[in-house]
Backbone as JSON, one array per atom type, in Angstrom:
{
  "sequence": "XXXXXXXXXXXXXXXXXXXXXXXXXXXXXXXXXXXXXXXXXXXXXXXXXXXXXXXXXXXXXXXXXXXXXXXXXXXXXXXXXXXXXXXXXXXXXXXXXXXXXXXXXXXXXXXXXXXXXXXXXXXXXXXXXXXXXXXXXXXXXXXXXXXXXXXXXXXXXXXXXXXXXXXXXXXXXXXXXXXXXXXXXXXXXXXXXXXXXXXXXXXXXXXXXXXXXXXXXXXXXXXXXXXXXXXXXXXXXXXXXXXXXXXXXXXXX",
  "N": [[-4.9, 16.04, -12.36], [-6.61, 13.59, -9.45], [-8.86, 14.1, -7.84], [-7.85, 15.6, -4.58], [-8.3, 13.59, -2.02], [-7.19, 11.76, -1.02], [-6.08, 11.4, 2.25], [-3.94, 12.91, 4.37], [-2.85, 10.83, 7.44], [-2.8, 11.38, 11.08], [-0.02, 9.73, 13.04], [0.82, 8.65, 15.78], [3.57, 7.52, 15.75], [4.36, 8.78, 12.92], [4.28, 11.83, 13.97], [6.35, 11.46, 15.75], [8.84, 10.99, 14.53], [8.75, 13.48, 13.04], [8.66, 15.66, 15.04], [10.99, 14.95, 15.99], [12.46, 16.08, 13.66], [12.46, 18.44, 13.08], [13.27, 19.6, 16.07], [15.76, 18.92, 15.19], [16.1, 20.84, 13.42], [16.87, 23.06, 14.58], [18.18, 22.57, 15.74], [20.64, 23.28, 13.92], [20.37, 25.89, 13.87], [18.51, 27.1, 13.12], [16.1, 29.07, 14.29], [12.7, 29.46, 13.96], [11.62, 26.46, 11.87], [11.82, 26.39, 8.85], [8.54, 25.39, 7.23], [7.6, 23.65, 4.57], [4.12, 22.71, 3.61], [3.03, 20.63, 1.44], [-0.28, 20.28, -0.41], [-1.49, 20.64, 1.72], [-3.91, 20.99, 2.57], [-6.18, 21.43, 5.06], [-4.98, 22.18, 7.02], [-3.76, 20.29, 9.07], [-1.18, 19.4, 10.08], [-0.42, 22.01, 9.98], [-1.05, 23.78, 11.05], [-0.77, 22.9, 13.61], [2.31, 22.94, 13.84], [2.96, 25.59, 13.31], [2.0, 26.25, 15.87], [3.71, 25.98, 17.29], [5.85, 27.43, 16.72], [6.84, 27.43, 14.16], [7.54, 28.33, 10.63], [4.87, 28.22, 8.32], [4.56, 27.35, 5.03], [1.41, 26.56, 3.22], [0.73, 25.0, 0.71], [-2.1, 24.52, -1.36], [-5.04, 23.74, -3.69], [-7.4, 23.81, -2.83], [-10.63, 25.02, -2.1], [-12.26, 24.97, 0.23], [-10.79, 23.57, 1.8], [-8.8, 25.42, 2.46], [-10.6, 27.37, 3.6], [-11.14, 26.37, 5.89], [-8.9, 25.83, 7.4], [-7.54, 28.66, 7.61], [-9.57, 29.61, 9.23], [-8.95, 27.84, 11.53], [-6.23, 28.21, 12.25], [-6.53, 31.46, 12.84], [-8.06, 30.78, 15.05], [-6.53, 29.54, 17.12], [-4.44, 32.06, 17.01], [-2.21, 31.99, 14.76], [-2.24, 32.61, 12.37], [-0.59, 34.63, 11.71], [1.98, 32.88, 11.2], [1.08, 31.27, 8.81], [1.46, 31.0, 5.79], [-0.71, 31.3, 2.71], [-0.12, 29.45, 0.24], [-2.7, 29.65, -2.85], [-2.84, 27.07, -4.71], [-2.06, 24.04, -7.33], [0.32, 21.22, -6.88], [1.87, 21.1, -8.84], [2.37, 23.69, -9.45], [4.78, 24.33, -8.0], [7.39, 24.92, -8.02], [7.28, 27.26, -9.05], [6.59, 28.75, -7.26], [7.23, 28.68, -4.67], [10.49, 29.22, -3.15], [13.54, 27.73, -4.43], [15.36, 25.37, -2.32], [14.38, 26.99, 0.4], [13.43, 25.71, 2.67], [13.05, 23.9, 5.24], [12.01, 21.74, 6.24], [9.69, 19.53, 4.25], [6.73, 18.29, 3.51], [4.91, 16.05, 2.39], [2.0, 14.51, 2.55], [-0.32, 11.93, 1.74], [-0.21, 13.24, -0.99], [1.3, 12.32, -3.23], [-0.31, 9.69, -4.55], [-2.21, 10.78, -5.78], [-1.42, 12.96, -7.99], [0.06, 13.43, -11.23], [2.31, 13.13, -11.99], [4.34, 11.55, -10.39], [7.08, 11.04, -9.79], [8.04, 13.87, -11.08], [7.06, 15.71, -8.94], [8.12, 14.3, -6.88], [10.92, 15.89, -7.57], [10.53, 18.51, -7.73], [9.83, 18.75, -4.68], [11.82, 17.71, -3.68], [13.95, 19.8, -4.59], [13.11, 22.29, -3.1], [13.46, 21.91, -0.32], [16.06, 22.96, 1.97], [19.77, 22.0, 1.63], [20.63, 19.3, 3.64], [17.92, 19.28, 5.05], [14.61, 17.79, 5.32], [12.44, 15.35, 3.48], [8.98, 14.45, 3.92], [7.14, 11.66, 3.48], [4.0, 10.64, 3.21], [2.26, 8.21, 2.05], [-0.21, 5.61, 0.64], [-0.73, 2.29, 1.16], [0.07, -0.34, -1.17], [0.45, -2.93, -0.47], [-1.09, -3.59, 1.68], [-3.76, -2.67, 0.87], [-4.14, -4.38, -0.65], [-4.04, -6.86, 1.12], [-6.21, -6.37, 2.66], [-8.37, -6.36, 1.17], [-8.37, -9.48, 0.78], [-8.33, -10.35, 3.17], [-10.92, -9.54, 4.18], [-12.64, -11.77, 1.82], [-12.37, -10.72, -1.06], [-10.85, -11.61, -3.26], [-10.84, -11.26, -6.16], [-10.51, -8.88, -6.09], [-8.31, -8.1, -4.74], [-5.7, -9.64, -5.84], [-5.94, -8.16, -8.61], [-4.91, -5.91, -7.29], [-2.09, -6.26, -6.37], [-1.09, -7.02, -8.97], [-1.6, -4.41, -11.08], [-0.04, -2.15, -12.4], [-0.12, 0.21, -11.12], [-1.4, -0.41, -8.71], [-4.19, -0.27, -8.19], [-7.71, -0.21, -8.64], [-9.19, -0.18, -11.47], [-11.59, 0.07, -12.65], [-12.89, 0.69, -10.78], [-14.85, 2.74, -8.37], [-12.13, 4.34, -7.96], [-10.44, 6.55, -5.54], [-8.01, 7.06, -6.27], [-4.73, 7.24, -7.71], [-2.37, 5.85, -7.58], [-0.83, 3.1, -5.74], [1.22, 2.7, -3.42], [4.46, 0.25, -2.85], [7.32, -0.68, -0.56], [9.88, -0.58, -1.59], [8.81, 0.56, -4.05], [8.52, 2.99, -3.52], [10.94, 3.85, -2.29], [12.62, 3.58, -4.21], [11.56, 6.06, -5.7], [11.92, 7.99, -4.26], [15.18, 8.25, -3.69], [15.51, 8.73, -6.84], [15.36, 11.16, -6.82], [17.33, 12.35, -5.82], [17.46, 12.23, -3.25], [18.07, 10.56, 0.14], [16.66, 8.25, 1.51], [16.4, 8.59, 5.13], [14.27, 7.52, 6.7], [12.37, 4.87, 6.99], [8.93, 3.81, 7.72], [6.1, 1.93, 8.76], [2.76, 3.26, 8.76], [-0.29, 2.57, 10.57], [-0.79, -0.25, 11.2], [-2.38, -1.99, 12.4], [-4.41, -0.26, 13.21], [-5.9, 0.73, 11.88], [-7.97, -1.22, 11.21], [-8.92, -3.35, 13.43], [-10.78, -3.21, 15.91], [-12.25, -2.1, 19.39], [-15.02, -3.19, 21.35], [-17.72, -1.42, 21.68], [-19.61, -1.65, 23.52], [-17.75, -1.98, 26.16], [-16.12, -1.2, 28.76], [-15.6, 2.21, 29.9], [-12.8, 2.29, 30.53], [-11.52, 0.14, 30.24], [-11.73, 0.14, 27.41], [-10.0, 2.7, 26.84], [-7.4, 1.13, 27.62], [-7.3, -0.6, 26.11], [-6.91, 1.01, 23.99], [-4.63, 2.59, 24.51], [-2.7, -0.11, 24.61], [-3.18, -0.42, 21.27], [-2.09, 1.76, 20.63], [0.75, 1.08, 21.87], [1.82, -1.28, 20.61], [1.36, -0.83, 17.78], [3.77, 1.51, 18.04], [5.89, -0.12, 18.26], [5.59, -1.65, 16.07], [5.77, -0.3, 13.47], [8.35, 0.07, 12.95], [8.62, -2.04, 11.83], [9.87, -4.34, 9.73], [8.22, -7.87, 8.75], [5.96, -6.68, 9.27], [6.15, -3.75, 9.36], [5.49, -3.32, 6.11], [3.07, -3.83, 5.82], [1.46, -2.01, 6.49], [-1.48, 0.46, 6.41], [-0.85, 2.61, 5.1], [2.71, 4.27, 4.4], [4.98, 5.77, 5.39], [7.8, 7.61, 4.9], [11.0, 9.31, 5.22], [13.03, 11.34, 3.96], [16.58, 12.81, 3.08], [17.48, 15.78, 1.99], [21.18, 15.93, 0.19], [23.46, 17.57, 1.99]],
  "CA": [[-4.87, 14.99, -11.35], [-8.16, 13.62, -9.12], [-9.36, 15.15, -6.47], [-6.96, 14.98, -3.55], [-8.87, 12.93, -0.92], [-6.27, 11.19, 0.09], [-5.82, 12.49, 3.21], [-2.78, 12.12, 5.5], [-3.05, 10.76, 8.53], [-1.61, 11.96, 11.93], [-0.27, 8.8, 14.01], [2.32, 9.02, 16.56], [4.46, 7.46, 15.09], [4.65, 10.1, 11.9], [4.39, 13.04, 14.76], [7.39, 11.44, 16.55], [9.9, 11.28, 13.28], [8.66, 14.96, 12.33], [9.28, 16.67, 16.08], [12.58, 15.14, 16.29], [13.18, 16.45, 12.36], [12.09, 20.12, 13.76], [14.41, 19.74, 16.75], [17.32, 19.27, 14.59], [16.41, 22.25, 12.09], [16.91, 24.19, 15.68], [20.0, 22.76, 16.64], [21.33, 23.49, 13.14], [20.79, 27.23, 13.96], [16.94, 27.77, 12.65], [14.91, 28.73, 15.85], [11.94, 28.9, 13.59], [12.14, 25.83, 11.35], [10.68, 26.76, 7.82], [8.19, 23.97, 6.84], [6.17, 23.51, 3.07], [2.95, 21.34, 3.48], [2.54, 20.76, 0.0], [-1.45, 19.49, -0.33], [-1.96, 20.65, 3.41], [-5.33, 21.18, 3.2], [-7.06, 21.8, 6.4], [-4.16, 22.33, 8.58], [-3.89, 19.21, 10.54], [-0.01, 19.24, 10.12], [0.19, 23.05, 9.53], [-1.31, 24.58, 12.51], [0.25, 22.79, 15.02], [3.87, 23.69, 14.1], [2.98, 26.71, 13.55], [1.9, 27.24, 17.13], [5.31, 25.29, 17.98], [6.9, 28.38, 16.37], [7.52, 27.31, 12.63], [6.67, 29.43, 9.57], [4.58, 27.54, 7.17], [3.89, 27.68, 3.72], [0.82, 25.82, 2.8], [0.44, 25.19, -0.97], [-3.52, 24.04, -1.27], [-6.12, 24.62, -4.37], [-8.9, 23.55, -2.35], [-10.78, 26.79, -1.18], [-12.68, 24.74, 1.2], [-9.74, 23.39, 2.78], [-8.21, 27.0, 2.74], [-11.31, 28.37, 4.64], [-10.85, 25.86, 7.33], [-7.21, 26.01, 7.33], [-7.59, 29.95, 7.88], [-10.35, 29.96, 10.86], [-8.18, 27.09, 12.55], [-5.38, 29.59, 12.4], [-7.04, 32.69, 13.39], [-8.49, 30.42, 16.19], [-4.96, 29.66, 18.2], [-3.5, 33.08, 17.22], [-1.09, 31.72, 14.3], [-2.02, 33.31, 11.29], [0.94, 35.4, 11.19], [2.99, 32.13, 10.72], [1.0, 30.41, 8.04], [1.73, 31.64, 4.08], [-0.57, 30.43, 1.91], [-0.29, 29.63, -1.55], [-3.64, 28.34, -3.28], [-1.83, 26.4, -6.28], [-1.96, 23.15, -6.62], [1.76, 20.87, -6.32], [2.51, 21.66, -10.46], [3.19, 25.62, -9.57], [5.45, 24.03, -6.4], [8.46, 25.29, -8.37], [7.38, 28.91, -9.35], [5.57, 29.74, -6.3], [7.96, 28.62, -3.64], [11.79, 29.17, -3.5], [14.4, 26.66, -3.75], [16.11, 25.48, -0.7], [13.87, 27.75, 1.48], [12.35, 24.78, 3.77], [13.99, 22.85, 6.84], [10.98, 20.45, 6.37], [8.39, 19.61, 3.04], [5.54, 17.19, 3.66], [3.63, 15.38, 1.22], [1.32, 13.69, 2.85], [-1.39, 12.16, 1.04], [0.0, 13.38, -2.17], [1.92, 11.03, -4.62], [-1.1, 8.85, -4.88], [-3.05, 11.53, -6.75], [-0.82, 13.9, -9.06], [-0.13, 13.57, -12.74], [3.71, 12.34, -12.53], [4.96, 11.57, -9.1], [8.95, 11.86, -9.84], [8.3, 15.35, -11.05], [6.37, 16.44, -8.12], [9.03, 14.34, -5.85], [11.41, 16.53, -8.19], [9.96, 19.68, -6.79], [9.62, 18.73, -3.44], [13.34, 18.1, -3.44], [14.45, 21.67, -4.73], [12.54, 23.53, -2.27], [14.15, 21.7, 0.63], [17.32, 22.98, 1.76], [20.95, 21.1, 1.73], [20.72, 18.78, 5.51], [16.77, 19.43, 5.5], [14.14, 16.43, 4.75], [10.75, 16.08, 3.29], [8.01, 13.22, 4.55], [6.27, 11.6, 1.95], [3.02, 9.48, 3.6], [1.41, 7.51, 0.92], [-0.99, 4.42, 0.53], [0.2, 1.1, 0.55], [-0.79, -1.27, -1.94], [0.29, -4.33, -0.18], [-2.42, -3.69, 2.9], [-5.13, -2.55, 0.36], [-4.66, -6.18, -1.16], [-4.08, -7.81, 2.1], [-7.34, -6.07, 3.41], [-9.71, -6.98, 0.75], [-8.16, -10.73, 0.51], [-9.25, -11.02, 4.34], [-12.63, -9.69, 3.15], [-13.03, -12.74, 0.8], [-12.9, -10.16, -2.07], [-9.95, -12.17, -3.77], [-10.11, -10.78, -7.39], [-10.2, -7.45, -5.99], [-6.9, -8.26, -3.98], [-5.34, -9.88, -6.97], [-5.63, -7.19, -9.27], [-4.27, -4.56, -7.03], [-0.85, -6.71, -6.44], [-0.78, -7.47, -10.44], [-2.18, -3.7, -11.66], [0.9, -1.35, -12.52], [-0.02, 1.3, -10.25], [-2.13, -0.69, -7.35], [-5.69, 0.47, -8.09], [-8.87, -1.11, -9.25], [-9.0, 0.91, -12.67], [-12.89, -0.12, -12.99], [-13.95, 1.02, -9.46], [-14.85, 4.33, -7.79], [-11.23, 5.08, -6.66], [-9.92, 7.95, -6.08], [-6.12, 7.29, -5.83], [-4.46, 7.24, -9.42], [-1.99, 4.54, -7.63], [-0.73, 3.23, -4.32], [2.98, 2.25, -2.91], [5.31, -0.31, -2.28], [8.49, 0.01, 0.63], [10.41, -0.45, -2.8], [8.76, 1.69, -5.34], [8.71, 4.18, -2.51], [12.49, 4.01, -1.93], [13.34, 4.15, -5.37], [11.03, 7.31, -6.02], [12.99, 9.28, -3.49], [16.45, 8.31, -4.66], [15.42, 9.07, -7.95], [15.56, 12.98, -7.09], [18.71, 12.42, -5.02], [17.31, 11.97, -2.13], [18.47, 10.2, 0.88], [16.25, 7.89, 2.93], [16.72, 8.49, 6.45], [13.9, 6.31, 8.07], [10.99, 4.87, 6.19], [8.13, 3.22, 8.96], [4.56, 1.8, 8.77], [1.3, 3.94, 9.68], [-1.58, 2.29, 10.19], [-0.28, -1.73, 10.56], [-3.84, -2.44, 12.96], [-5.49, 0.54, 14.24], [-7.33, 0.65, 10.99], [-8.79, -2.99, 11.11], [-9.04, -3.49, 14.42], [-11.86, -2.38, 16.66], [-12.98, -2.69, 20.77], [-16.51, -3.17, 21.53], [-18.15, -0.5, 22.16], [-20.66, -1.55, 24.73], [-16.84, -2.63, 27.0], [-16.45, -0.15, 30.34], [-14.69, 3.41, 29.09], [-11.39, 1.86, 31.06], [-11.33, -0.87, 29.42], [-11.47, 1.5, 26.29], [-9.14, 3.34, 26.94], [-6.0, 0.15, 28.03], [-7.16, -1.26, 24.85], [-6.1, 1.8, 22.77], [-2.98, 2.31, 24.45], [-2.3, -1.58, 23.99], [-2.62, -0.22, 20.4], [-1.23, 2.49, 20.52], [2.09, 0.46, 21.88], [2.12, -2.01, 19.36], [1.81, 0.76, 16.74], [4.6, 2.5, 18.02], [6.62, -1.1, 17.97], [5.73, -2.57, 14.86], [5.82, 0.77, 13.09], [9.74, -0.01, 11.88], [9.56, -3.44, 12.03], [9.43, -5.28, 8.71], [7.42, -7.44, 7.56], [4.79, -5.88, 9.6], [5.77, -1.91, 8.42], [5.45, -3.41, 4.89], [1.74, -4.33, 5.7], [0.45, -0.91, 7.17], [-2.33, 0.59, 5.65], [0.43, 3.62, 4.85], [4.38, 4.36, 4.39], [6.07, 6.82, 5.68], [9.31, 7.79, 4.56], [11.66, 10.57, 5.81], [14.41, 11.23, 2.75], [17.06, 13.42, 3.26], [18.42, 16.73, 1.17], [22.71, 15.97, 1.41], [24.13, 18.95, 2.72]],
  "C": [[-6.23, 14.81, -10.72], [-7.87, 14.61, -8.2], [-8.24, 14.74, -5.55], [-7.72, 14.78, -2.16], [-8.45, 12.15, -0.51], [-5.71, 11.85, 1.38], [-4.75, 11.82, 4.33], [-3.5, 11.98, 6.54], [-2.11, 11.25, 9.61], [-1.38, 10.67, 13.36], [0.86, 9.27, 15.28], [2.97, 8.52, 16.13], [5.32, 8.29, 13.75], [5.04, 11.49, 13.01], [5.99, 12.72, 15.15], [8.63, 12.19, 15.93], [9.61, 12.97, 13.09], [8.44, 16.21, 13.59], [10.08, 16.12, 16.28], [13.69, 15.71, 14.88], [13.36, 17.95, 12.62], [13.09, 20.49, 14.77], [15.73, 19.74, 16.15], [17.88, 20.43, 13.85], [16.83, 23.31, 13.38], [18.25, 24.16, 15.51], [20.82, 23.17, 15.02], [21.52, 24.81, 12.88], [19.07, 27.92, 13.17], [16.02, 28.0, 13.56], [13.47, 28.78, 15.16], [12.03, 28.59, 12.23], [10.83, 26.38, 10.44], [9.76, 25.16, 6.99], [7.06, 24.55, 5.63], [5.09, 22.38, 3.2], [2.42, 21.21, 1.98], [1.25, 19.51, 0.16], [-2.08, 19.51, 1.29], [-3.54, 20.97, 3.31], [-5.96, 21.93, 4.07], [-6.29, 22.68, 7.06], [-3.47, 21.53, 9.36], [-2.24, 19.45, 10.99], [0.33, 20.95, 10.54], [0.06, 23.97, 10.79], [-0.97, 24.3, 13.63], [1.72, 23.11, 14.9], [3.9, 24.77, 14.04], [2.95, 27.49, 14.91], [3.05, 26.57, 17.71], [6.39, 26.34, 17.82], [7.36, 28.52, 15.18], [6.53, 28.03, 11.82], [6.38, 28.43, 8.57], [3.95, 27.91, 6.29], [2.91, 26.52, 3.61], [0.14, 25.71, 1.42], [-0.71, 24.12, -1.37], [-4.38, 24.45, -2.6], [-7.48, 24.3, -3.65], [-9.51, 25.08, -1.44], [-11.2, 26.6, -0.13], [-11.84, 24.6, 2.48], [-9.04, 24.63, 3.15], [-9.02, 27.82, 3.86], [-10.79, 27.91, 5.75], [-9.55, 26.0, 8.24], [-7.14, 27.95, 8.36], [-8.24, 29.88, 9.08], [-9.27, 28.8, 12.31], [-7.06, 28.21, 12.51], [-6.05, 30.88, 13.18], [-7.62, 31.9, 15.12], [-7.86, 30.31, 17.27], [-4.5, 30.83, 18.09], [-2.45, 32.8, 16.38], [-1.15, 31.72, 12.46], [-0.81, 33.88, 10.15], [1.64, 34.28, 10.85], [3.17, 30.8, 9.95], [0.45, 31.7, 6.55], [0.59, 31.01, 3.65], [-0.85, 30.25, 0.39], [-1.25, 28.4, -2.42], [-3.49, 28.11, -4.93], [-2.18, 24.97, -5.83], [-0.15, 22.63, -6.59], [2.35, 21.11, -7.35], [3.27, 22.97, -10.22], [4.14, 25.71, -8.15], [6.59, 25.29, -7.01], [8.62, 27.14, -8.84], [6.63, 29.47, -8.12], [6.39, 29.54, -4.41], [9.53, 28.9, -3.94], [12.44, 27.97, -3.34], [15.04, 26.5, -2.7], [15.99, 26.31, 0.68], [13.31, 27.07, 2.14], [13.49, 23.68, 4.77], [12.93, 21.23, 6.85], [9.78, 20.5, 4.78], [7.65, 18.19, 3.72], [4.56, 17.53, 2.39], [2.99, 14.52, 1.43], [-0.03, 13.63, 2.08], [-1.6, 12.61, -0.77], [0.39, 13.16, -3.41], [0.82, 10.56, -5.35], [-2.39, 9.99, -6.05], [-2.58, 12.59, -7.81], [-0.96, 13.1, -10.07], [0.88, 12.29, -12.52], [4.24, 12.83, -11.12], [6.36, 12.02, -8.98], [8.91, 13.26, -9.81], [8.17, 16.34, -9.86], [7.45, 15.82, -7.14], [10.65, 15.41, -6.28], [11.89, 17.73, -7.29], [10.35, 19.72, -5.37], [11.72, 18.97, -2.96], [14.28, 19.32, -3.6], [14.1, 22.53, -3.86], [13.01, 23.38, -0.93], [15.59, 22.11, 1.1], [17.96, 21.88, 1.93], [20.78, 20.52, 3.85], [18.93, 18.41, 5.78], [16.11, 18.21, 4.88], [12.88, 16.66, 3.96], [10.15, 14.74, 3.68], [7.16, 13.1, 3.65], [5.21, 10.33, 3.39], [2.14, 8.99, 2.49], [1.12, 5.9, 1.04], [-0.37, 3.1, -0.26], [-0.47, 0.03, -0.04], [-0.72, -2.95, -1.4], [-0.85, -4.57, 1.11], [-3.69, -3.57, 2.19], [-5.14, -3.93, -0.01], [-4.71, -7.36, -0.41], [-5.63, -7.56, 2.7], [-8.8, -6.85, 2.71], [-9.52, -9.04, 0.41], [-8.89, -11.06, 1.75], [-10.53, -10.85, 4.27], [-13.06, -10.66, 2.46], [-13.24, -12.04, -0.5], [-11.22, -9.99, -2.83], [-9.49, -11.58, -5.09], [-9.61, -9.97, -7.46], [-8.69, -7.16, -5.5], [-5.62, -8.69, -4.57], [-5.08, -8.58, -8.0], [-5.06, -5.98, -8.17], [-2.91, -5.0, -6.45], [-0.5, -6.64, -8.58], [-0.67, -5.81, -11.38], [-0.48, -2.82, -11.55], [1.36, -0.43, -10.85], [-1.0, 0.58, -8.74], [-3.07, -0.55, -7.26], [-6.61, -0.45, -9.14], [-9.54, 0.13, -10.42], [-10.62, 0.92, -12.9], [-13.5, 0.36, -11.97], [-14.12, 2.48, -9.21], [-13.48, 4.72, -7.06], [-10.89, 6.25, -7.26], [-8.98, 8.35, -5.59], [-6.1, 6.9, -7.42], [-3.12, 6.11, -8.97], [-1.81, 4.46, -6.43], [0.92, 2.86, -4.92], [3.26, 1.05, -2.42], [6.4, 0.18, -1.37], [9.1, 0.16, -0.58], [10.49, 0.4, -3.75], [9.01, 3.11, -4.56], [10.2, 4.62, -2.33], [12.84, 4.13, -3.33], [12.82, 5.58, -6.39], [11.71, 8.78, -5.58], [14.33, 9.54, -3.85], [16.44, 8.7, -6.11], [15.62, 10.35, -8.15], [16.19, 13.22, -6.33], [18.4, 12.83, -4.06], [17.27, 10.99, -1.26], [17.83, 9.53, 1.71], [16.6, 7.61, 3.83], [15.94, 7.39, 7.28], [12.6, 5.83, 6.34], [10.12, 3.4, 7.52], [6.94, 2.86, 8.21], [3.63, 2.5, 9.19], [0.08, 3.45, 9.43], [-1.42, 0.49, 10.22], [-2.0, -2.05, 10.97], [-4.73, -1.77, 13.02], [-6.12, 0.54, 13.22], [-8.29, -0.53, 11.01], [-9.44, -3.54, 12.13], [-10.01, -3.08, 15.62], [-12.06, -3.23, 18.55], [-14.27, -2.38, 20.61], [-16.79, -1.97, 22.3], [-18.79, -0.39, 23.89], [-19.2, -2.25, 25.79], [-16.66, -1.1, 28.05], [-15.54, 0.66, 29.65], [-13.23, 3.12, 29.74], [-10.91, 0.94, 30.55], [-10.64, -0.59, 27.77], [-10.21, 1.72, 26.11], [-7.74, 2.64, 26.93], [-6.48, -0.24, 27.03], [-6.51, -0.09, 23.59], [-4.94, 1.82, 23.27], [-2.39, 1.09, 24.33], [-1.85, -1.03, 22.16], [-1.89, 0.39, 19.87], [0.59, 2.01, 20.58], [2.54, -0.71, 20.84], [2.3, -1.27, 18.33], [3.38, 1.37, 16.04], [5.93, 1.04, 17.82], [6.65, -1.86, 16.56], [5.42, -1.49, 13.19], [7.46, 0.57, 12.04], [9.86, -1.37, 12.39], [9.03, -4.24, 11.07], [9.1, -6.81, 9.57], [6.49, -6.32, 8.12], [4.51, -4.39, 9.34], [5.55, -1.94, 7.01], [4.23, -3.73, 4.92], [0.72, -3.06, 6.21], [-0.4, -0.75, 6.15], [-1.52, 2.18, 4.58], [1.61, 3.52, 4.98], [4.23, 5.39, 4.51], [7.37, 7.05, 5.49], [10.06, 9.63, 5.1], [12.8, 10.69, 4.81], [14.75, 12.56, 2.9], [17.94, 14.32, 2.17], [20.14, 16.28, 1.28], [22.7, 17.28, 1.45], [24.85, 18.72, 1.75]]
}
């Protein structure tokens, strides 16, 4: 697969869905909820639940990302309650157990493996029965809406027309992007259950305040975005135009 430089993002809107998924693994009798970051990288996801109380496995080959990953850990005190296994998402199935996770995240990760089903495959076995996993992956209808408002038409063209969403001649380094569609029928495909699926990313990527505007000003203009965000986050068309999908698909019990 490429490199994995797709990198999740962390909006509130993703945080919200994935501390009220954590609260439920409680009330279902798990006081600490077991979570797999498959492609966690750094941390960003891994070290804060951890200091929330959850035991995470983080299944990473990047060593870089592993160092960082590690000193952010050792830095809060939450070492003890991050595993990790440097594999990449292929050895998901021999290096984790089945049905040992209350939560899997794959953020960032579809868009760059071999064979996505297999790896959503995976992801699904390791989750238990009731438990979910969060897939965040790049949406191909904003990459072609983005470069159409650019005036860079062919480019926007071919990545609606191209199989997988990607400009096969350029420097990328996604192997495809997502539809709400292909996305929903990726998850059902390994009998899994979408619970929510949202937008991340409809403006705040595109969108900018002037710098040289008073730091108060600043500031009521991000939460402006921030509230739109958090409103137009599940609200087709506009969650079908983010610059990301989020999906939440559910193990049955």
């Amino acid at each position: 697969m490429r490199t994995e430089t797709s990198a999740g993002h962390t909006s509130a809107a993703v945080r919200k869905v994935l501390e009220a998924e954590l609260r439920a693994a409680r009330d279902r009798g798990s006081a600490q909820p077991r979570v797999i970051d498959v492609g966690g990288g750094s941390g960003v996801w891994a070290v804060p639940f951890a200091s929330e109380g959850c035991l995470v496995t983080v299944v990473e080959p990047n060593p870089n990302a592993l160092a960082t990953l590690e000193r952010r850990a050792a830095e809060v005190g939450v070492s003890d309650r991050i595993t990790v296994v440097a594999d990449d998402s292929d050895a998901l199935g021999a290096r984790v157990p089945d049905g040992s996770a209350d939560l899997v995240l794959a953020h960032g990760l579809l868009e760059v493996v071999d064979d996505p089903a297999a790896t959503i495959a995976a992801l699904a076995a390791v989750v238990a029965p009731g438990g979910a996993v969060s897939v965040l992956v790049a949406n191909r209808h904003a990459a072609a809406l983005h470069r159409a408002l650019a005036g860079r038409l062919a480019e926007a063209r071919k990545l609606l027309t191209d199989p997988d969403g990607v400009l096969t001649d350029d420097a990328e380094t996604l192997l495809r992007r997502f539809d709400a569609a292909g996305l929903e029928a990726l998850l059902a495909g390994a009998g899994l259950e979408v619970a929510q699926l949202q937008g991340d990313g409809v403006v705040s990527d595109v969108v900018h305040s002037l710098a040289a505007e008073p730091v108060n000003a600043v500031a009521s203009w991000e939460q402006d975005v921030a509230d739109f965000e958090a409103l137009a986050a599940g609200t087709p068309p506009l969650r079908d135009i983010a610059s990301r999908l989020h999906a939440l698909a559910r193990r049955p019990a």
